[in-house]
C-alpha positions as CSV (number, residue, x, y, z in Angstrom):
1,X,-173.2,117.4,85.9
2,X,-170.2,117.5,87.7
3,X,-170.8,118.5,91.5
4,X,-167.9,120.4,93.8
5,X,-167.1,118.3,97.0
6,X,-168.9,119.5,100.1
7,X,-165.2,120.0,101.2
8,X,-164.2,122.6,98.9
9,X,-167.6,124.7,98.7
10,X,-166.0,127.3,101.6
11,X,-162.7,127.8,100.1
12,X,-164.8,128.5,96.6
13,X,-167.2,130.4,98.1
14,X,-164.3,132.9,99.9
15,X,-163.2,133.4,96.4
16,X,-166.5,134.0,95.0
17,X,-166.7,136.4,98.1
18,X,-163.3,138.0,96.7
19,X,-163.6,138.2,92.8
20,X,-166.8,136.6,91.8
21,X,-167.7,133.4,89.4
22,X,-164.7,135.7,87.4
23,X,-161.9,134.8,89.7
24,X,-162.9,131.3,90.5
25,X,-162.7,130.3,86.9
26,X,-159.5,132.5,86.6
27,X,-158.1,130.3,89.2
28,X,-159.1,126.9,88.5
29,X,-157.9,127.2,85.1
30,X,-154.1,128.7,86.3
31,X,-154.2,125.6,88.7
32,X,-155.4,122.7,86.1
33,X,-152.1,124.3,83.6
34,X,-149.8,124.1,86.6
35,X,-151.2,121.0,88.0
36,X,-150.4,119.1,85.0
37,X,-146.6,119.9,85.0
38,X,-146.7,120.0,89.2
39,X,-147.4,115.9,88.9
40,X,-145.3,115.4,86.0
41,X,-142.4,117.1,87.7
42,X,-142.9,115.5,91.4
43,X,-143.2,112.2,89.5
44,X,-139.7,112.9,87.8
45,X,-138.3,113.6,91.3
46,X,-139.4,110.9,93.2
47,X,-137.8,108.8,90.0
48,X,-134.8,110.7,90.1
49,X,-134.6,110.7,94.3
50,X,-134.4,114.5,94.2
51,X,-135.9,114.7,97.6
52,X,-135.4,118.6,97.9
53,X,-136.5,119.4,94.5
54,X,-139.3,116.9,95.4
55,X,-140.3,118.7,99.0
56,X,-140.5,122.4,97.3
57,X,-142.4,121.1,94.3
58,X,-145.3,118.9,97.1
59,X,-145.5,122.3,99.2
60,X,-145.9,124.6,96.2
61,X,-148.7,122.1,95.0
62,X,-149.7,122.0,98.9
63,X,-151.0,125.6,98.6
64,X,-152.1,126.2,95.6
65,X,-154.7,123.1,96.1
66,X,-156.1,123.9,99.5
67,X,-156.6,127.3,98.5
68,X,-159.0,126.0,96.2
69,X,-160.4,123.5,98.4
70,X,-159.1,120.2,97.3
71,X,-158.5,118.9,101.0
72,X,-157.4,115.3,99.4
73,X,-154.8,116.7,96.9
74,X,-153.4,119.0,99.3
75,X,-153.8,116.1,102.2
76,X,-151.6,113.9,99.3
77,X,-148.7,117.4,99.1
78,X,-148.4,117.1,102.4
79,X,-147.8,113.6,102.7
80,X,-145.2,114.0,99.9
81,X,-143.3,117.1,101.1
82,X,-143.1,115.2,104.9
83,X,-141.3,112.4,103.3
84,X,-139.2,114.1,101.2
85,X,-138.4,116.6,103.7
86,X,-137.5,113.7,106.4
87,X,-135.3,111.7,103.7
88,X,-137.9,109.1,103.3
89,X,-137.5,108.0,99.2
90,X,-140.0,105.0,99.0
91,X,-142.4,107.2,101.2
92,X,-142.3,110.2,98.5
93,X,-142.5,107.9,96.0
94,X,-145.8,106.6,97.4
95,X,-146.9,110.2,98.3
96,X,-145.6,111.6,94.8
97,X,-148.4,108.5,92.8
98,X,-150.8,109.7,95.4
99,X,-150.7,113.0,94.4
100,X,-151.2,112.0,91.2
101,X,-154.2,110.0,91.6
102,X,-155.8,113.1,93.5
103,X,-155.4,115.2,90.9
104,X,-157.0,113.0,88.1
105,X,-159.5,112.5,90.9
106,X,-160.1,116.1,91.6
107,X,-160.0,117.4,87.8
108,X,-163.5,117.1,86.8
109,X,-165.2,118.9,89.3
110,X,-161.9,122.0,88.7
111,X,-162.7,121.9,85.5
112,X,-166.3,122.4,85.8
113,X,-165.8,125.6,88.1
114,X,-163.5,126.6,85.1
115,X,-166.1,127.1,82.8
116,X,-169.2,127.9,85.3
């Protein structure tokens, strides 16, 4: 059994508050789909050095995870969008695997609230 970080149990339960087990599931799914191309694409841009493209893609991913109460992964977005935003490449790049690695850290426990 897969348990949800102590972190994330207030964001969760504010959307169990909202729109039940229903919405949380709703939700975690949407964000495991777009998380998936979010990393692939951030990971293109920090190849590429497209900074911008790299700053809107880490603040989009930003939101969408702390909604949902992955503090590290969202910690990671921010990290990235800062360095992209202050023309920092090897720093995105460095935030960009980050951001990856949070993600394939956070997935299990997203995925379980997906199907709870």
């Amino acid at each position: 059994m897969v348990l949800t970080p102590s972190e994330a149990l207030p964001a969760i339960d504010e959307l169990r508050l909202i729109g039940g087990d229903e919405l949380v599931q709703e939700m975690t799914r949407t964000f495991l789909k777009f998380g998936r191309t979010q990393v692939s694409r951030l990971d293109e841009a920090a190849a590429t050095g497209e900074l911008e493209q790299g700053a809107v893609l880490a603040h989009t991913f930003k939101s969408s995870a702390r909604q949902l109460g992955a503090v590290t992964l969202g910690d990671a977005c921010s990290r990235a969008e800062l360095a992209a935003r202050g023309g920092d490449p090897a720093g995105f790049v460095h935030a960009a695997n980050d951001v990856g690695r949070a993600f394939h850290e956070a997935r299990p426990w997203l995925e379980a609230l997906s199907k709870s």
